[in-house]
Every structure is written in C-alpha cells, then in structure tokens.
C-alpha positions as a Markdown table, in Angstrom:
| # | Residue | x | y | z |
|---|---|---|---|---|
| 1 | Unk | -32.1 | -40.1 | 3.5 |
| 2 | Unk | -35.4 | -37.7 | 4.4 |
| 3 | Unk | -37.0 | -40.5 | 5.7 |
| 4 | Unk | -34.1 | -41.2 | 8.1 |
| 5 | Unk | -33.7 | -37.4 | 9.0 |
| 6 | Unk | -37.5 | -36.9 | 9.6 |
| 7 | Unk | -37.5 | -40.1 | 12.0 |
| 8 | Unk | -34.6 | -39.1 | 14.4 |
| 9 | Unk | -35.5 | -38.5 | 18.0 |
| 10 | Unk | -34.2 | -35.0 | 19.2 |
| 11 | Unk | -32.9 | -34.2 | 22.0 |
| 12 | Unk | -34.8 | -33.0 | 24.8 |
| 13 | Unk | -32.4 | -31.5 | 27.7 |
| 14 | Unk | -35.6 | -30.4 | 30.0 |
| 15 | Unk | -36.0 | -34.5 | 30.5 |
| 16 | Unk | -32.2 | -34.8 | 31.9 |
| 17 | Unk | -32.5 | -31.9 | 33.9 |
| 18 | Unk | -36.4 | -33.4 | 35.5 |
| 19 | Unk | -34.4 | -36.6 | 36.1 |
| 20 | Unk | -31.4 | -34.7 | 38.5 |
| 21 | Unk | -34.0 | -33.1 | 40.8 |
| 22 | Unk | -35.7 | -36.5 | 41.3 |
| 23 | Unk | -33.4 | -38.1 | 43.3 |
| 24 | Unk | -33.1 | -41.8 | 44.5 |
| 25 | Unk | -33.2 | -43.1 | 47.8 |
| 26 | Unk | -29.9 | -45.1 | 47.2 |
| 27 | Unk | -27.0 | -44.9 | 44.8 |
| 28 | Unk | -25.2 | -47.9 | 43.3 |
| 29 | Unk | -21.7 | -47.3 | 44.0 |
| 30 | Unk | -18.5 | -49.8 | 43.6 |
| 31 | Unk | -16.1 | -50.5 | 46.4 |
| 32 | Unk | -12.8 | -52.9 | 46.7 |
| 33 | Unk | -12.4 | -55.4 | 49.0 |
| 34 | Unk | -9.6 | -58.1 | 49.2 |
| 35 | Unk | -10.8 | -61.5 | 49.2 |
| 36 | Unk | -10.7 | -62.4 | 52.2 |
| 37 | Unk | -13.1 | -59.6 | 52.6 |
| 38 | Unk | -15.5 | -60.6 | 50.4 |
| 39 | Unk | -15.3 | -64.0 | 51.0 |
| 40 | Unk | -16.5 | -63.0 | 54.5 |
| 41 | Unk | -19.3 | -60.9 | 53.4 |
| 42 | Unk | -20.7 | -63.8 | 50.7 |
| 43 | Unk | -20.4 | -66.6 | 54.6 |
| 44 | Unk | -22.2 | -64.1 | 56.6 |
| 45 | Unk | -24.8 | -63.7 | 53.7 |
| 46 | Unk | -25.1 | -67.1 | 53.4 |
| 47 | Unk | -25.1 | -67.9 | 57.4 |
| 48 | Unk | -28.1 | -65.1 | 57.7 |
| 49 | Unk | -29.9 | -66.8 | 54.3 |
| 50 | Unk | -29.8 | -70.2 | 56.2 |
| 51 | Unk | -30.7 | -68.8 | 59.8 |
| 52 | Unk | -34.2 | -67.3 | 58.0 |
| 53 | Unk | -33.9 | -64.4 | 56.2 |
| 54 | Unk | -33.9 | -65.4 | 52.4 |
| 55 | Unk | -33.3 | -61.7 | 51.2 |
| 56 | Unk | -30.0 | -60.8 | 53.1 |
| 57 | Unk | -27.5 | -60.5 | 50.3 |
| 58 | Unk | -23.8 | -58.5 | 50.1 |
| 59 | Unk | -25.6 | -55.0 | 50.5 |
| 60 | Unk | -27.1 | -55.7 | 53.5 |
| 61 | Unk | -24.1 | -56.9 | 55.3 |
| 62 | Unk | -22.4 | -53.9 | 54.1 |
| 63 | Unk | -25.0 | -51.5 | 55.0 |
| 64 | Unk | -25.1 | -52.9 | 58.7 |
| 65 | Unk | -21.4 | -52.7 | 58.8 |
| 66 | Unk | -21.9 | -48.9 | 57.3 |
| 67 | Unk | -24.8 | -48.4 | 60.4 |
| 68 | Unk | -22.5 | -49.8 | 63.2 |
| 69 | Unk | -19.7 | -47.9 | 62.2 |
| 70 | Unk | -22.1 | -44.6 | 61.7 |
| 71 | Unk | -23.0 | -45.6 | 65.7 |
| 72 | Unk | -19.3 | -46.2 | 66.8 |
| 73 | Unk | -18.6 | -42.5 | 65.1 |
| 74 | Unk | -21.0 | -40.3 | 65.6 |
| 75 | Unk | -20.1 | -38.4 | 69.0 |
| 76 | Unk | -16.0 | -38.4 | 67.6 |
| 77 | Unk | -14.1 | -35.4 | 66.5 |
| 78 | Unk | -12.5 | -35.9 | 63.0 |
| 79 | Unk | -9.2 | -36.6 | 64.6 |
| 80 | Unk | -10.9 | -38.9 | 66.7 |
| 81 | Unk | -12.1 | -40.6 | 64.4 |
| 82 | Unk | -8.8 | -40.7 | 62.7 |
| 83 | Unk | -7.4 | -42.5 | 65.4 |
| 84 | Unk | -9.9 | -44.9 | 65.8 |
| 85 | Unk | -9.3 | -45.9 | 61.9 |
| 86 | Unk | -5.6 | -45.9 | 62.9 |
| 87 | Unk | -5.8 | -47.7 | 66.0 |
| 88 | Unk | -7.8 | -50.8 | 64.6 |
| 89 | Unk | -5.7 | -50.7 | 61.2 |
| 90 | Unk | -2.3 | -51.2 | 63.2 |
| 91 | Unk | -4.5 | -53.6 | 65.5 |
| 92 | Unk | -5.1 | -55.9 | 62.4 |
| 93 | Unk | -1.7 | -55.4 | 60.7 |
| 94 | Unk | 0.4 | -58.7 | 61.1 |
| 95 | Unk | 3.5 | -57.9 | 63.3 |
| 96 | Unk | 6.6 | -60.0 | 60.6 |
C-alpha cells in the first residue's frame, strides 16, 4: 500500500492554468446539420478532392461557407442581419 501511495502522481494546478493562457488557433466544436446538409458538404468535398485539391475535407467547406457569410454580414446592423437570416429561411421553406 506505501508503494502505491509513494508512486501517485499529484496534482499540479499551475500546469492547467499554463495550458488556458496558451490558446489555440482553432477550436473543435460540434454543429447539426440535416442530411441533406451534410450530404452536400461530403459532394462538394468530394467534387473539390477530384478537381485537385486532395486536402479539402468537411471543415473547409464549412469554413468558406463561415467566410462568405462573415463577407455578406459585415457592414449589417444586428437587425439587419436578422432579416437577412429571416428572409433566406422563409425563401427556402417549402410553401404546402
């Protein structure tokens, strides 16, 4: 039981807190798309794989689309930009 005890790692909180100030240029984060969505993405990753670019993958596309819409947004007010969201939402809604 000493041995155990005397070979247990402790805790050192200085390393977490060394690792929050030493941020990353990019974060991992999880989003939702339908499938249709994502079966877009994967085609468009595949279409840009096969016209030459053997590293375009899924966060590519996304970040492109994340770029454009940065572009299309930028000079907008936030209700502007509301209404743009709401415009092109109702646009692609299916009328029954």
């Amino acid at each position: 039981m000493a041995r155990a005890a005397a070979t247990v790692r402790q805790p050192h909180p200085d390393r977490l807190r060394e690792a929050e100030r030493q941020k990353p240029g990019y974060r991992v984060i999880a989003i939702s798309l339908y499938t249709p969505e994502a079966e877009w993405v994967d085609h468009l990753t595949q279409m840009l794989q096969r016209a030459g670019n053997p590293k375009a993958n899924r966060s590519l596309v996304i970040r492109e689309a994340l770029a454009r819409l940065h572009e299309d947004l930028q000079d907008k007010t936030p209700q502007e930009a509301l209404q743009d969201f709401i415009t092109r939402h109702v646009a692609r809604t299916p009328v029954p």
